[in-house]
TIDOTI-636497 format. One record per residue (C-alpha): residue number from 1; residue in three letters; x, y, z. Coordinates in steps of 0.1 Angstrom, whole numbers, plus 2048, in hexadecimal, padded with zeros to 3 digits. Example, Ala and Ser with C-alpha at 12.3 -4.5 7.8 and 13.67 -1.06 7.14 Angstrom:
(site 1, ala, (87B, 7D3, 84E));
(site 2, ser, (889, 7F5, 847));
REM end
This chain:
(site 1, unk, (A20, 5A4, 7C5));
(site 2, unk, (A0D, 58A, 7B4));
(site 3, unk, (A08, 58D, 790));
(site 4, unk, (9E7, 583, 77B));
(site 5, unk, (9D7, 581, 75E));
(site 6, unk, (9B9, 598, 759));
(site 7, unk, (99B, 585, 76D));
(site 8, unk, (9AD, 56D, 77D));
(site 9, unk, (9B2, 583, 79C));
(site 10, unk, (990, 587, 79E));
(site 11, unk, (98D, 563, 7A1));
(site 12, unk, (9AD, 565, 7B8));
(site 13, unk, (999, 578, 7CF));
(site 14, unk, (97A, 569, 7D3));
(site 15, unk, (98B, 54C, 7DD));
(site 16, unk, (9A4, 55E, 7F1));
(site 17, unk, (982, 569, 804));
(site 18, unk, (969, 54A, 803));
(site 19, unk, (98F, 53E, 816));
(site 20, unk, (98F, 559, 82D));
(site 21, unk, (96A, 55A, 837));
(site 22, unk, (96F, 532, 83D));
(site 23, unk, (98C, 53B, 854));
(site 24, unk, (984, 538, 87D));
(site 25, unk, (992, 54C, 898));
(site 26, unk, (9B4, 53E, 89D));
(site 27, unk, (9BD, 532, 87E));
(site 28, unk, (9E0, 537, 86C));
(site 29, unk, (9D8, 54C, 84E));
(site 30, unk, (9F9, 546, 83E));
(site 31, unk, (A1C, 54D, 83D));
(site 32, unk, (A2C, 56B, 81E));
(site 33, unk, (A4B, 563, 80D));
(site 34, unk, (A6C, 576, 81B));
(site 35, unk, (A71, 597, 811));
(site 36, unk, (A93, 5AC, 80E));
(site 37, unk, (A94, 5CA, 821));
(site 38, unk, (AB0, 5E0, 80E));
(site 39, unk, (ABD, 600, 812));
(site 40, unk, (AA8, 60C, 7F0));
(site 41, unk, (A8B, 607, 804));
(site 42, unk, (A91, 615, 820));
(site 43, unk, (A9C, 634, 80C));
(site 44, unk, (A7F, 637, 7FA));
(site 45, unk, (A6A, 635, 81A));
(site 46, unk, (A7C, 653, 82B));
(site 47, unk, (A77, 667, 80A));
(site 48, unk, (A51, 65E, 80D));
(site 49, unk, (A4D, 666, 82F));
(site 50, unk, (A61, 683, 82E));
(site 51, unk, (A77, 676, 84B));
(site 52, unk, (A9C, 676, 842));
(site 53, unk, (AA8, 667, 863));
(site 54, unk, (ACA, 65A, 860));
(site 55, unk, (ACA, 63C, 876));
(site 56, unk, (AB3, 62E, 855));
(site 57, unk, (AC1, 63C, 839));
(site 58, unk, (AE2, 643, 840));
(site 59, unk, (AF9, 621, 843));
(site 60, unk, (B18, 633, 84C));
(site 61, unk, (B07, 64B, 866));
(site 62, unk, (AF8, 62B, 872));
(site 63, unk, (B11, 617, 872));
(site 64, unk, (B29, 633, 888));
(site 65, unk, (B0D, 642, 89B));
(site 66, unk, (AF0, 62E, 89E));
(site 67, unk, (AE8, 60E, 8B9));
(site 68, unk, (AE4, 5F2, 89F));
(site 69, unk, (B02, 5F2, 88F));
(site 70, unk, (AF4, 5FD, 868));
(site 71, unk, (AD5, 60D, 85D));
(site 72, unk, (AB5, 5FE, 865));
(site 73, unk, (A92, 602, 857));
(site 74, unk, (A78, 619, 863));
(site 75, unk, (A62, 606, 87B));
(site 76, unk, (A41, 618, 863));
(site 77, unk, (A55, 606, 848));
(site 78, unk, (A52, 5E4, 85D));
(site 79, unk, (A2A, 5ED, 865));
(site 80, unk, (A28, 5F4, 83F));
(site 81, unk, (A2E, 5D3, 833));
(site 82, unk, (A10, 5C8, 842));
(site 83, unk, (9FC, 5C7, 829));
(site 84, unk, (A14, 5B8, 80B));
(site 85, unk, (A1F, 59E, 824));
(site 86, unk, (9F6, 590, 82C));
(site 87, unk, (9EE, 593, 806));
(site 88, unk, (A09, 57D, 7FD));
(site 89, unk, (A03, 567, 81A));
(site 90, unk, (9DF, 560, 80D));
(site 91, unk, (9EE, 561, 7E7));
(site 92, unk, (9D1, 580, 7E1));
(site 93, unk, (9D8, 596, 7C6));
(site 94, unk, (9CF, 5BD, 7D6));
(site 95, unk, (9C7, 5C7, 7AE));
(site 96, unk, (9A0, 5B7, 7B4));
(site 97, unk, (97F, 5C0, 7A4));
(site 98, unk, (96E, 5D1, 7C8));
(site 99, unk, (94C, 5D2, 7B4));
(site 100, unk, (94D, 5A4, 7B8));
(site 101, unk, (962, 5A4, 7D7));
(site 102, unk, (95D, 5C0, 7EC));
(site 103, unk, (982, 5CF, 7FE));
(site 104, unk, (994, 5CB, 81F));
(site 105, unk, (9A1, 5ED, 82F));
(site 106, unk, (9B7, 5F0, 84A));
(site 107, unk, (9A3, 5F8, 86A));
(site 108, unk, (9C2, 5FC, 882));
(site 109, unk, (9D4, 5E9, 89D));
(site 110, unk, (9C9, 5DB, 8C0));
(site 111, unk, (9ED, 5D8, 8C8));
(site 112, unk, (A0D, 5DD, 8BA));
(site 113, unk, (A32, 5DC, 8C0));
(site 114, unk, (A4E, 5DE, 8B0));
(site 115, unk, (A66, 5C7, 8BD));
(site 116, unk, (A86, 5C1, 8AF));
(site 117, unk, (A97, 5D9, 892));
(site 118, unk, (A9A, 5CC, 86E));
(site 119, unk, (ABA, 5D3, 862));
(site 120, unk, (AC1, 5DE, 840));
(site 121, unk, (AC3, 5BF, 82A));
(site 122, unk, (AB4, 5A9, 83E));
(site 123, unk, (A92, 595, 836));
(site 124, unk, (A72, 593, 842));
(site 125, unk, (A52, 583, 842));
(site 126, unk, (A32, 583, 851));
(site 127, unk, (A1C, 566, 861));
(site 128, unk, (9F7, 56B, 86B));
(site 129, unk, (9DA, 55C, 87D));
(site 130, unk, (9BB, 566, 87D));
(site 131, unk, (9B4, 56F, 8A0));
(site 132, unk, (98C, 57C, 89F));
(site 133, unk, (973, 583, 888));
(site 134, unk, (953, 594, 88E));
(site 135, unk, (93A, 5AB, 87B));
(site 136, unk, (932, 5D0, 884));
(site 137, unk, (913, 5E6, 887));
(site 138, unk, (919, 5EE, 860));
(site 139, unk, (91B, 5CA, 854));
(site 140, unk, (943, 5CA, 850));
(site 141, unk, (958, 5AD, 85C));
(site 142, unk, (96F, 5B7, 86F));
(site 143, unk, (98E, 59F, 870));
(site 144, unk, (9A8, 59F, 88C));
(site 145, unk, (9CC, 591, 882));
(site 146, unk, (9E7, 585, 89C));
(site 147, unk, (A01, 58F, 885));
(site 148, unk, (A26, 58A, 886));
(site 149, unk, (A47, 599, 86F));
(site 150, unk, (A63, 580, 871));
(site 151, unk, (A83, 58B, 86D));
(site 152, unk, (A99, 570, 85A));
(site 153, unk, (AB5, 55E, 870));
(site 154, unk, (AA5, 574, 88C));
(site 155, unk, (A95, 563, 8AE));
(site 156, unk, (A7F, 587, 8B4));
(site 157, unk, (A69, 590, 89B));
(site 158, unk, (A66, 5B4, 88F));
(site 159, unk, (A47, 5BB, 895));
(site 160, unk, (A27, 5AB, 8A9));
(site 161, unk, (A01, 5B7, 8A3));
(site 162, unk, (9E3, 5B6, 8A7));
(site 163, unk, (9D7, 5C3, 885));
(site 164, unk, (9AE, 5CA, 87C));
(site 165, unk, (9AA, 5CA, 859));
(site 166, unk, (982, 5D1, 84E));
(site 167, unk, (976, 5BD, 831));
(site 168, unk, (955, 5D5, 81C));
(site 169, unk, (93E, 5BC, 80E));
(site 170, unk, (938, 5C8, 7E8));
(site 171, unk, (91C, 5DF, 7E0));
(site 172, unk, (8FD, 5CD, 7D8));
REM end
């Protein structure tokens, strides 16, 4: 997470947009830094989604019982990540003033697939391109990322998407 002074993130973010609405349909949006997926947090996202399923948060089950040879994360945990992963590619700060910059929310997915398990330990990153952008009936802009989480050292990724994100213009 990116740390900032009070008010710079507000400046942060309205370049972070003024970048983003200058952005055309197949554009690369960026590229996040890695990030360690570690048995704490794969823990911790079993105990939050009340899903204690040992082939994630058990190593030694795992490792004796389960197809991949260790624990690996919960593929929710992968789709998760989503959303740290594009903020730090675009270097946005999600603390932001919504009065001056209006929000994005998650709006869904066109497609996604989960394609290859990450492992406990290993790191990831995400890589998006701004596939489509167009407005609805309620003046929202409605952005469509080809979005990809790379697992380190891996030649499949993670996880593929299509992800819609909807960006509320500020109230006037």
């Amino acid at each position: 997470m990116h740390n900032s002074p009070i008010g710079e993130s507000t400046v942060s973010n309205t370049r972070v947009r003024d970048s983003m609405e200058s952005l055309q349909p197949g554009e690369i949006v960026g590229t996040s830094q890695w990030v360690t997926v570690d048995q704490a947090m794969i823990n911790g996202f079993g105990t939050v989604t009340l899903d204690p399923d040992p082939m994630h948060i058990d190593p030694v089950w795992a490792k004796e019982n389960g197809p991949f040879g260790g624990s690996i994360a919960f593929g929710f945990l992968t789709v998760s990540l989503l959303t740290h992963l594009l903020h730090d590619a675009l270097g946005s700060n999600p603390d932001r003033d919504p009065h001056q910059n209006g929000f994005y929310l998650n709006y869904g997915f066109d497609r996604l697939r989960l394609v290859s398990p990450v492992r406990a330990g290993a790191r990831v990153r995400g890589v998006f391109r701004l596939a489509a952008r167009l407005a609805d009936e309620r003046g929202r802009l409605v952005s469509k990322f080809d979005s990809t989480i790379e697992i380190e050292g891996e030649e499949r990724p993670a996880l593929i998407a299509i992800w819609l994100t909807v960006w509320v213009p500020p109230e006037a």
